[in-house]
C-alpha atoms as an extended CHARMM CRD file, in Angstrom:
* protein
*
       203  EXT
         1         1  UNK       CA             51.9250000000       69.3990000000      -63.0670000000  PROA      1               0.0000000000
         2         2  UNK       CA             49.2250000000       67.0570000000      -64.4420000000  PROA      2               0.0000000000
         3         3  UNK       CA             50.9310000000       64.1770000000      -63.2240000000  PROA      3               0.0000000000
         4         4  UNK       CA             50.9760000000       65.6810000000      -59.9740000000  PROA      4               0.0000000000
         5         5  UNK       CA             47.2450000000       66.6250000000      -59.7240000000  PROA      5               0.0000000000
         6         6  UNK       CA             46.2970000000       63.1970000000      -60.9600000000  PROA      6               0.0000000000
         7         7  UNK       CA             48.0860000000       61.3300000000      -58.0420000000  PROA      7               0.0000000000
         8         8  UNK       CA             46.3490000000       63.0820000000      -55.8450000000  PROA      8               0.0000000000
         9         9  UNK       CA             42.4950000000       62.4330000000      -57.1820000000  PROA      9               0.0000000000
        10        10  UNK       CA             41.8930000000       59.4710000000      -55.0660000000  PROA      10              0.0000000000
        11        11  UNK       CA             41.8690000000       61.4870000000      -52.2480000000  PROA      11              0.0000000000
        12        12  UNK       CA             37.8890000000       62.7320000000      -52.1030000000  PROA      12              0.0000000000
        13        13  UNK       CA             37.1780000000       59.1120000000      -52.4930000000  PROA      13              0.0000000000
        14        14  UNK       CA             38.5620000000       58.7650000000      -49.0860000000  PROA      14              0.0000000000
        15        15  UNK       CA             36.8980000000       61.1390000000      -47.2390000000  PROA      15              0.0000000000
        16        16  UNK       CA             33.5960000000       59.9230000000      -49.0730000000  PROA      16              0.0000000000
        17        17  UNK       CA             33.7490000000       56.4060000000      -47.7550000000  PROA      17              0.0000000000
        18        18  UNK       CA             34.3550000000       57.4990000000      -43.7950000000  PROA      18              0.0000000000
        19        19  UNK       CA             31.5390000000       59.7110000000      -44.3690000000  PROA      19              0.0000000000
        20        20  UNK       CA             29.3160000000       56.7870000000      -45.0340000000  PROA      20              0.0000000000
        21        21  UNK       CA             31.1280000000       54.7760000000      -42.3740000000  PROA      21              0.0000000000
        22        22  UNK       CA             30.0700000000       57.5190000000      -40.0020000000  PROA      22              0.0000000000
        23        23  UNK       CA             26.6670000000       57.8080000000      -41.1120000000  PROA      23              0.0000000000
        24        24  UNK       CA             26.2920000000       54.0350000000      -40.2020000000  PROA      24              0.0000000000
        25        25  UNK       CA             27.7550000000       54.4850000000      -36.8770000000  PROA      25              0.0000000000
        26        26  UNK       CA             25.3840000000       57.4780000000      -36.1470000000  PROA      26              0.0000000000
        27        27  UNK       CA             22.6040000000       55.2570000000      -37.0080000000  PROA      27              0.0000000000
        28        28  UNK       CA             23.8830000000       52.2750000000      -34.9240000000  PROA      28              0.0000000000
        29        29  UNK       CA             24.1310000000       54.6200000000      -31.9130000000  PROA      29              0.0000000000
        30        30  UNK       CA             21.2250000000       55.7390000000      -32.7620000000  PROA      30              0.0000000000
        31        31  UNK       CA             19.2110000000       52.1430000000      -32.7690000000  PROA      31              0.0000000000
        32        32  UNK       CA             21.2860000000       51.3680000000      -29.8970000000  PROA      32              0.0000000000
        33        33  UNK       CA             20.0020000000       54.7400000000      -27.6760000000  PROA      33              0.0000000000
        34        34  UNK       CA             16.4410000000       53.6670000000      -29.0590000000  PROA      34              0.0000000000
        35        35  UNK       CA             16.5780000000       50.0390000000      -27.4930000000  PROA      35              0.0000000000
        36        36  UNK       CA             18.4000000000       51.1050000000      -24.1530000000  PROA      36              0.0000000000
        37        37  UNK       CA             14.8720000000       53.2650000000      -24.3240000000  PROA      37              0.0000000000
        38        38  UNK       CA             12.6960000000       50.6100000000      -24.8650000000  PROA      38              0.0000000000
        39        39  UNK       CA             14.1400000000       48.2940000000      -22.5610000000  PROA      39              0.0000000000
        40        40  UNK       CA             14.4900000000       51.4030000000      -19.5770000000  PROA      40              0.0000000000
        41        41  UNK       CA             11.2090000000       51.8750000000      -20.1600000000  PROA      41              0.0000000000
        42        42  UNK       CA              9.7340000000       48.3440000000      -20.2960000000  PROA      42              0.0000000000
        43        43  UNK       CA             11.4490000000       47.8410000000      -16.5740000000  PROA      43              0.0000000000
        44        44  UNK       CA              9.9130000000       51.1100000000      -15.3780000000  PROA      44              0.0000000000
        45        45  UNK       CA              6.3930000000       49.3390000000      -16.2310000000  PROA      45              0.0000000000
        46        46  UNK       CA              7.3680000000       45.8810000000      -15.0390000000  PROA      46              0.0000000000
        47        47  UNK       CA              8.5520000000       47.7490000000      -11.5740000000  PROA      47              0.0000000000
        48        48  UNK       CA              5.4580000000       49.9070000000      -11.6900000000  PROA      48              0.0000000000
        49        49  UNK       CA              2.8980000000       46.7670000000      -11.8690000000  PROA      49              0.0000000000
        50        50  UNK       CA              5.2230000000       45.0480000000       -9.0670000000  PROA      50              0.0000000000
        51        51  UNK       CA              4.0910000000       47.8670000000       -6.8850000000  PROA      51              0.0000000000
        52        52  UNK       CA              0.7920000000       47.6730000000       -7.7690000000  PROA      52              0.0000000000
        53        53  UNK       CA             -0.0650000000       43.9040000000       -8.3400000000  PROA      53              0.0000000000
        54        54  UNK       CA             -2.5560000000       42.3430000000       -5.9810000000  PROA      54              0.0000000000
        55        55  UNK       CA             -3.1470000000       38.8180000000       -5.0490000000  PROA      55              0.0000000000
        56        56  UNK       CA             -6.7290000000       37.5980000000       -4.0980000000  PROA      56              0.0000000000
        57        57  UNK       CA             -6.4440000000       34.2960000000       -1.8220000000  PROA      57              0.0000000000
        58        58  UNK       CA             -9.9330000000       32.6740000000       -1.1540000000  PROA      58              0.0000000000
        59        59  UNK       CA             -9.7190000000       31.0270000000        2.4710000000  PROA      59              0.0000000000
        60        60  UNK       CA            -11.3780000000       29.4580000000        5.2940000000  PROA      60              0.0000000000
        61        61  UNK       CA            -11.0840000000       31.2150000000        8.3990000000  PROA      61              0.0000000000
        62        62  UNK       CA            -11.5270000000       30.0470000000       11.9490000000  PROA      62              0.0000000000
        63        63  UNK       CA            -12.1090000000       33.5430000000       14.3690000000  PROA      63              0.0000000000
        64        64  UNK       CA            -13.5020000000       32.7130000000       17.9310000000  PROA      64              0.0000000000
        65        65  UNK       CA            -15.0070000000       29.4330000000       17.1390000000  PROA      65              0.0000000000
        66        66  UNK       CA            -17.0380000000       30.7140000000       13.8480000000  PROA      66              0.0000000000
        67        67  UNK       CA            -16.5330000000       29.5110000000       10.4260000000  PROA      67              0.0000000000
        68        68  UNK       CA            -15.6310000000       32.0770000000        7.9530000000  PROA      68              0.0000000000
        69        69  UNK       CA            -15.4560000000       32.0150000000        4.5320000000  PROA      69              0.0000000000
        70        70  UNK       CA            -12.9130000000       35.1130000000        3.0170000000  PROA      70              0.0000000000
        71        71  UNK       CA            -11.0520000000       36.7110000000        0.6240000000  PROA      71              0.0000000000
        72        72  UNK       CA             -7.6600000000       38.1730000000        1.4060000000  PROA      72              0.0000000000
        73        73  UNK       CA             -5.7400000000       40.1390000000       -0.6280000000  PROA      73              0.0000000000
        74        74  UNK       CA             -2.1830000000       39.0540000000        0.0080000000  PROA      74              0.0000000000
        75        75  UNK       CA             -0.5930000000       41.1340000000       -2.4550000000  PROA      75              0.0000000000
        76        76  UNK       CA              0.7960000000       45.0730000000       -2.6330000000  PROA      76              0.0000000000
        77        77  UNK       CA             -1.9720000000       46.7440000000       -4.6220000000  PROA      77              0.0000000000
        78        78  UNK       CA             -5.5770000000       47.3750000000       -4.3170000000  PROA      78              0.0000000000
        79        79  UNK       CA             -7.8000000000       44.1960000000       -6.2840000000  PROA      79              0.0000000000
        80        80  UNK       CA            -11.1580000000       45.3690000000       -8.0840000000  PROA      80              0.0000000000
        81        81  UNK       CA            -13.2880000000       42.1940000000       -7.8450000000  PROA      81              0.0000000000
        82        82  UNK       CA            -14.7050000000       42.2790000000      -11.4100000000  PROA      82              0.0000000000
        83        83  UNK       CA            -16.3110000000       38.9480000000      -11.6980000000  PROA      83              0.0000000000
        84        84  UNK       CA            -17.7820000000       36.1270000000       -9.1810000000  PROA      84              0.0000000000
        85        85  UNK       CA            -19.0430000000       32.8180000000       -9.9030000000  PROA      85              0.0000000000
        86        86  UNK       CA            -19.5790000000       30.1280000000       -7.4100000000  PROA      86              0.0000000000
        87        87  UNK       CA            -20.4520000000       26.7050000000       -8.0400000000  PROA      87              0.0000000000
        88        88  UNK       CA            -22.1590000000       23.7110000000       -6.4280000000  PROA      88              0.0000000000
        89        89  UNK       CA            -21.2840000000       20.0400000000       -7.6420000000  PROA      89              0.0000000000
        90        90  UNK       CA            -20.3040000000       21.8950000000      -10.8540000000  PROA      90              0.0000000000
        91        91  UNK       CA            -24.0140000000       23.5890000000      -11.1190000000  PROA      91              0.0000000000
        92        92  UNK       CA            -23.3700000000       27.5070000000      -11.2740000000  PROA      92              0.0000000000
        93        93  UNK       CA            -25.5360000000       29.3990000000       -8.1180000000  PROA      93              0.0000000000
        94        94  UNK       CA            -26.4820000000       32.8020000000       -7.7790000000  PROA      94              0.0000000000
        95        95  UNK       CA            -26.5690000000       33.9230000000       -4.3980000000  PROA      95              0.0000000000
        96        96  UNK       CA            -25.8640000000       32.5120000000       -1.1150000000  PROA      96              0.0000000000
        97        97  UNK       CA            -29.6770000000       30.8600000000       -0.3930000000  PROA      97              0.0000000000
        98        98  UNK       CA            -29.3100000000       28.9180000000       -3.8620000000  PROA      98              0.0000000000
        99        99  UNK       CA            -25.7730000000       27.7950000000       -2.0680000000  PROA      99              0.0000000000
       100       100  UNK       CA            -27.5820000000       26.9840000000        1.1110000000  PROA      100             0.0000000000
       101       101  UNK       CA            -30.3090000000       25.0780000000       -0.6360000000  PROA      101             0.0000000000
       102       102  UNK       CA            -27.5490000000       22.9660000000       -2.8470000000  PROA      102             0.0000000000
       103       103  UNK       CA            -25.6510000000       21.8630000000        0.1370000000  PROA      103             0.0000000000
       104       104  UNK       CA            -28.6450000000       20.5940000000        1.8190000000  PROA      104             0.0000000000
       105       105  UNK       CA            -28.1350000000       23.3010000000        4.6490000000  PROA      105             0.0000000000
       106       106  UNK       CA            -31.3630000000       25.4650000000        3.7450000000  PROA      106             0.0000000000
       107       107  UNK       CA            -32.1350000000       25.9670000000        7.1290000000  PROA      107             0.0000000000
       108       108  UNK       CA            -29.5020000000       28.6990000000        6.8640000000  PROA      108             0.0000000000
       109       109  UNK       CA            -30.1680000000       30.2160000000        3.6110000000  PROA      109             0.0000000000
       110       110  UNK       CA            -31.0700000000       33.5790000000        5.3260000000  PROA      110             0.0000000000
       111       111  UNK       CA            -27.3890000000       34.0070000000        6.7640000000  PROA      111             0.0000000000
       112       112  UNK       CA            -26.1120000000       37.3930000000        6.1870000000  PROA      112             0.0000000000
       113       113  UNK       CA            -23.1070000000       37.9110000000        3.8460000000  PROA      113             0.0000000000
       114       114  UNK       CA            -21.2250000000       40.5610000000        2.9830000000  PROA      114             0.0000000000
       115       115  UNK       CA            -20.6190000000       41.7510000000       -0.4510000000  PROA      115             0.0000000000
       116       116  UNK       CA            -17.5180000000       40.6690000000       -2.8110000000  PROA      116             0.0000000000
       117       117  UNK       CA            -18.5470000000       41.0120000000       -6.5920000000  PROA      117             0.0000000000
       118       118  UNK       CA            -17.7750000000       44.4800000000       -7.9620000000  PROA      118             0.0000000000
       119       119  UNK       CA            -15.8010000000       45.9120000000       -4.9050000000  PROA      119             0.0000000000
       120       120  UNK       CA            -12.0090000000       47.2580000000       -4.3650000000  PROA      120             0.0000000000
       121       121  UNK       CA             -9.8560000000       45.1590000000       -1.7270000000  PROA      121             0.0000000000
       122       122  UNK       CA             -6.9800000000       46.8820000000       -0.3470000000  PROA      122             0.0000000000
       123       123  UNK       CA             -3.6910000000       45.1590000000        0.3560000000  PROA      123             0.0000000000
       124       124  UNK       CA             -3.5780000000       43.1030000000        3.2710000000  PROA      124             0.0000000000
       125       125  UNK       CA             -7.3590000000       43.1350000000        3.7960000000  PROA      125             0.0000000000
       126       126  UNK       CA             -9.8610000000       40.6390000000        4.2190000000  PROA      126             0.0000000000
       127       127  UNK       CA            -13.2900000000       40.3410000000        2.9060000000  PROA      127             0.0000000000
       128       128  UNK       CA            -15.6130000000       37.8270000000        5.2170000000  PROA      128             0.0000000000
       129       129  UNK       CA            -17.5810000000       36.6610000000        2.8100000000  PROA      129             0.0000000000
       130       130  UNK       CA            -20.5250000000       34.7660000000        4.8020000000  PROA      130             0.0000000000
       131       131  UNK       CA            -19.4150000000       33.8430000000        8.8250000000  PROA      131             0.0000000000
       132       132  UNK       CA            -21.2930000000       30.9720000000       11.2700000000  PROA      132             0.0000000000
       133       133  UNK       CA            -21.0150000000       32.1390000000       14.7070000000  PROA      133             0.0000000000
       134       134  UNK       CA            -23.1350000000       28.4590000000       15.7640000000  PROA      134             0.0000000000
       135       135  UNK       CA            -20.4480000000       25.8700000000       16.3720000000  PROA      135             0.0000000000
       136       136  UNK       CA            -22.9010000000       23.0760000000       15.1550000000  PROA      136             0.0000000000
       137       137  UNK       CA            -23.6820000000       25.2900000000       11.8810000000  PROA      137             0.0000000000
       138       138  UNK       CA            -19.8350000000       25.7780000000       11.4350000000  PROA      138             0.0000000000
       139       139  UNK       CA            -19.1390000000       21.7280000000       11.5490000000  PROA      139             0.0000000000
       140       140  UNK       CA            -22.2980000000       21.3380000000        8.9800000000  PROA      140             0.0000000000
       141       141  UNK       CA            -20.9860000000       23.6430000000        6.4400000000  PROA      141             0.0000000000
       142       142  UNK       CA            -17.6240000000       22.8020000000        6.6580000000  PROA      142             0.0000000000
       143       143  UNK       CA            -18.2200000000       19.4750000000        5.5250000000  PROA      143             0.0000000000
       144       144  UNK       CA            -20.4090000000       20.6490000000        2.7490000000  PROA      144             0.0000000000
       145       145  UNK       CA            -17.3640000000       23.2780000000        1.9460000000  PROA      145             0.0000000000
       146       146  UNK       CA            -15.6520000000       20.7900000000       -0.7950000000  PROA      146             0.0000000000
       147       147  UNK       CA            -18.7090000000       20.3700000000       -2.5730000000  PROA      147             0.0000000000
       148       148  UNK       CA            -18.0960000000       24.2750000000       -3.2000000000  PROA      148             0.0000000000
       149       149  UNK       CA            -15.4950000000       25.9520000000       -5.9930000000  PROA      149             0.0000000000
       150       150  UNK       CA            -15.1940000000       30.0190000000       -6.5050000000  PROA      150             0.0000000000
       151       151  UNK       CA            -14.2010000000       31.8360000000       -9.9410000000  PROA      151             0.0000000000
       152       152  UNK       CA            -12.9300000000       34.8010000000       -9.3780000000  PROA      152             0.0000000000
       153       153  UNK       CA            -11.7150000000       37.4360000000      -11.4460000000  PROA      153             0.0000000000
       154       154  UNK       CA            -10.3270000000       40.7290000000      -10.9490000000  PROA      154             0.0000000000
       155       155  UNK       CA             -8.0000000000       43.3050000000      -12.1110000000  PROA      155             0.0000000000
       156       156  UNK       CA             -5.3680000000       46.0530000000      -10.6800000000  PROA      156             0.0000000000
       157       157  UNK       CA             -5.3200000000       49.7440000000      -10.9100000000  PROA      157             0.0000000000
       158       158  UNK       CA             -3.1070000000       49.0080000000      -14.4220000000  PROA      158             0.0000000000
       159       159  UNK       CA             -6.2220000000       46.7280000000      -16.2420000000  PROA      159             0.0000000000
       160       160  UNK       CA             -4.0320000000       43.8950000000      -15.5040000000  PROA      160             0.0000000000
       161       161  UNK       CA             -6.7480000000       41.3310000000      -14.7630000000  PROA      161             0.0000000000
       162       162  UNK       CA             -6.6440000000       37.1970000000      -13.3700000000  PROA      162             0.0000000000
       163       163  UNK       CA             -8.6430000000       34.2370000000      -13.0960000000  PROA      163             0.0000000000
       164       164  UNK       CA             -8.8380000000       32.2220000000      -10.2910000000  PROA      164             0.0000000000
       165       165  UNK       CA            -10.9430000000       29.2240000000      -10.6390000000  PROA      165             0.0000000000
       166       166  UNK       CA            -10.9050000000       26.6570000000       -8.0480000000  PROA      166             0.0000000000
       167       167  UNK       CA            -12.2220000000       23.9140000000      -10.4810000000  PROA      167             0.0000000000
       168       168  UNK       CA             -8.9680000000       23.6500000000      -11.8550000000  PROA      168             0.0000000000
       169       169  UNK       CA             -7.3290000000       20.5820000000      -10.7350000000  PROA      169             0.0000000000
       170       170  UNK       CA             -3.9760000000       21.3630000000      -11.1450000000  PROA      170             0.0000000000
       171       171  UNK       CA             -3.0850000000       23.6450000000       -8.9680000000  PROA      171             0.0000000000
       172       172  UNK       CA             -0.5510000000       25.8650000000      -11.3550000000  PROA      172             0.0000000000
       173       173  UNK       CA             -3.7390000000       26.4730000000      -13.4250000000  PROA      173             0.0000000000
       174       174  UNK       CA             -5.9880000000       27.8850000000      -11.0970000000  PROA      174             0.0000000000
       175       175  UNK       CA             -4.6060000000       31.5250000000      -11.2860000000  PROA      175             0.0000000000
       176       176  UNK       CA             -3.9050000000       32.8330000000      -14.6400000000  PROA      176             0.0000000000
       177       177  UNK       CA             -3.4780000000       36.1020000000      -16.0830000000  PROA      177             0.0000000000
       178       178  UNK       CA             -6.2550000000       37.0210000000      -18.6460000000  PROA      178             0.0000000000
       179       179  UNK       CA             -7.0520000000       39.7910000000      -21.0520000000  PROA      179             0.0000000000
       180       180  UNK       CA            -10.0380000000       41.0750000000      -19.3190000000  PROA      180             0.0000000000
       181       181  UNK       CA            -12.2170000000       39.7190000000      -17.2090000000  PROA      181             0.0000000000
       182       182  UNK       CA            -15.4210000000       37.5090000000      -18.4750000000  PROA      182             0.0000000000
       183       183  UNK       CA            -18.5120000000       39.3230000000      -19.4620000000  PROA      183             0.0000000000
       184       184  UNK       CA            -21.0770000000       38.6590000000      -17.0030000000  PROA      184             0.0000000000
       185       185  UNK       CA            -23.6500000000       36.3900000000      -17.6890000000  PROA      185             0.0000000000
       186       186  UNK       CA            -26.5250000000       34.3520000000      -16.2300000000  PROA      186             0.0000000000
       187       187  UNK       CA            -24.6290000000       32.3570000000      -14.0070000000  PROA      187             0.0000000000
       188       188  UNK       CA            -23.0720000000       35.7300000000      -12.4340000000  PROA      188             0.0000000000
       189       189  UNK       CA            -22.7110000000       35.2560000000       -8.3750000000  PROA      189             0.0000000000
       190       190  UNK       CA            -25.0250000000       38.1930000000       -6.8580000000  PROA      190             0.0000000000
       191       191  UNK       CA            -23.7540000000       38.4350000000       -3.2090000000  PROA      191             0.0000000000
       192       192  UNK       CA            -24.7720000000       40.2880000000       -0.4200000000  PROA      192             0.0000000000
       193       193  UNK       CA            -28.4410000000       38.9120000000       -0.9400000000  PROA      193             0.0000000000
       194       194  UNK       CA            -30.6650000000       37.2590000000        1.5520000000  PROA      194             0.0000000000
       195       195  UNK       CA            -33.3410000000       35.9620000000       -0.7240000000  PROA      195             0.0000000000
       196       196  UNK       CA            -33.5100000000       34.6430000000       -3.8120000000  PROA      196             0.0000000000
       197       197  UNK       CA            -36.8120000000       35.9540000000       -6.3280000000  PROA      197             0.0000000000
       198       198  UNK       CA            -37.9350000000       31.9020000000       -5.2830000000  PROA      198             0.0000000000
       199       199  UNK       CA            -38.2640000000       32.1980000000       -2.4840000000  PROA      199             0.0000000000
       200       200  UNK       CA            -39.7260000000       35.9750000000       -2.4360000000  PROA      200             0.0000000000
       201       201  UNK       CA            -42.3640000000       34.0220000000       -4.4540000000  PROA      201             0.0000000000
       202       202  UNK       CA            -42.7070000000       31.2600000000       -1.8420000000  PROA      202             0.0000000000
       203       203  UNK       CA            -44.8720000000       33.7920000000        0.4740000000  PROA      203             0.0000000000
């Protein structure tokens, strides 16, 4: 009888060790479930900022013999302009008449524009920056126009913000995605103004 119950022993042992083989397949299924997750849910954002992602495009537009300079937003989603710097020969300008004056062309510092810096650009729309109706006016600043480069930032309805500075020479570099847009500083573009504090002080 002893004999008997002492063959048997090894027995528990058994069951023991496929009770810790299925404890390690639970927790592999487990981890597994827990990545398909991740990676459902990472595609779920990607897909969400495809929808959403906007795509500012600075341009030169030619409507009924005028010169316009624009912004079109060629992507999907709506683009908050959250930063605007424009520069002259390098040198950083603040509003259209400082342009003007730079580009030897002060005669039409007091040409309306309309205002870019801070606003919300839907898809497919464009933003006419400053427009010459004067075909004479229109050949004068478009040869001044190279002289000219923008930095622009701005961001999507997800905080998903680029940089698109025309100084860059490469062309792959001149849109990148950023962290947030710069802080604004002194050398901020203030559109949408038709004189400068100079000249206000001219009179």
């Amino acid at each position: 009888m002893s004999e008997t119950a002492t063959a048997s022993e090894p027995a528990p042992k058994k069951r023991t060790e496929w009770n810790a083989v299925a404890a390690v397949i639970a927790a592999l299924i487990g981890l597994l479930a827990l990545g398909v997750s991740g990676y459902t849910a990472m595609l779920q954002r990607e897909q969400v900022r495809a929808e959403v992602w906007p795509y500012l495009q600075p341009a030169i537009t030619i409507d009924q013999g005028g010169l316009a300079i624009s912004i079109e937003n060629k992507g999907v989603g709506p683009a908050l302009v959250d930063g605007l710097r424009v520069y002259v020969d390098g040198q950083p300008q603040r509003s259209w008449p400082d342009i003007f004056d730079a580009l030897g062309l002060s005669d039409l510092r007091n040409t309306r524009a309309s205002k870019v810096n801070g606003v919300v650009i839907a898809p497919g729309e464009t933003i006419r920056q400053i427009g010459l109706d004067n075909a004479a006016d229109f050949q004068r600043l478009l040869g001044q126009y190279p002289r000219m480069a923008l930095a622009l930032c701005y961001c999507s309805t997800l905080d998903d913000c680029w940089l698109q500075d025309q100084r860059e020479r490469r062309p792959e570099r001149r849109r990148t995605q950023v962290h947030a847009c710069p802080a604004r500083g002194p050398d901020e573009f203030i559109d949408n103004e038709r004189v400068t504090s100079g000249t206000a002080g001219d009179g």
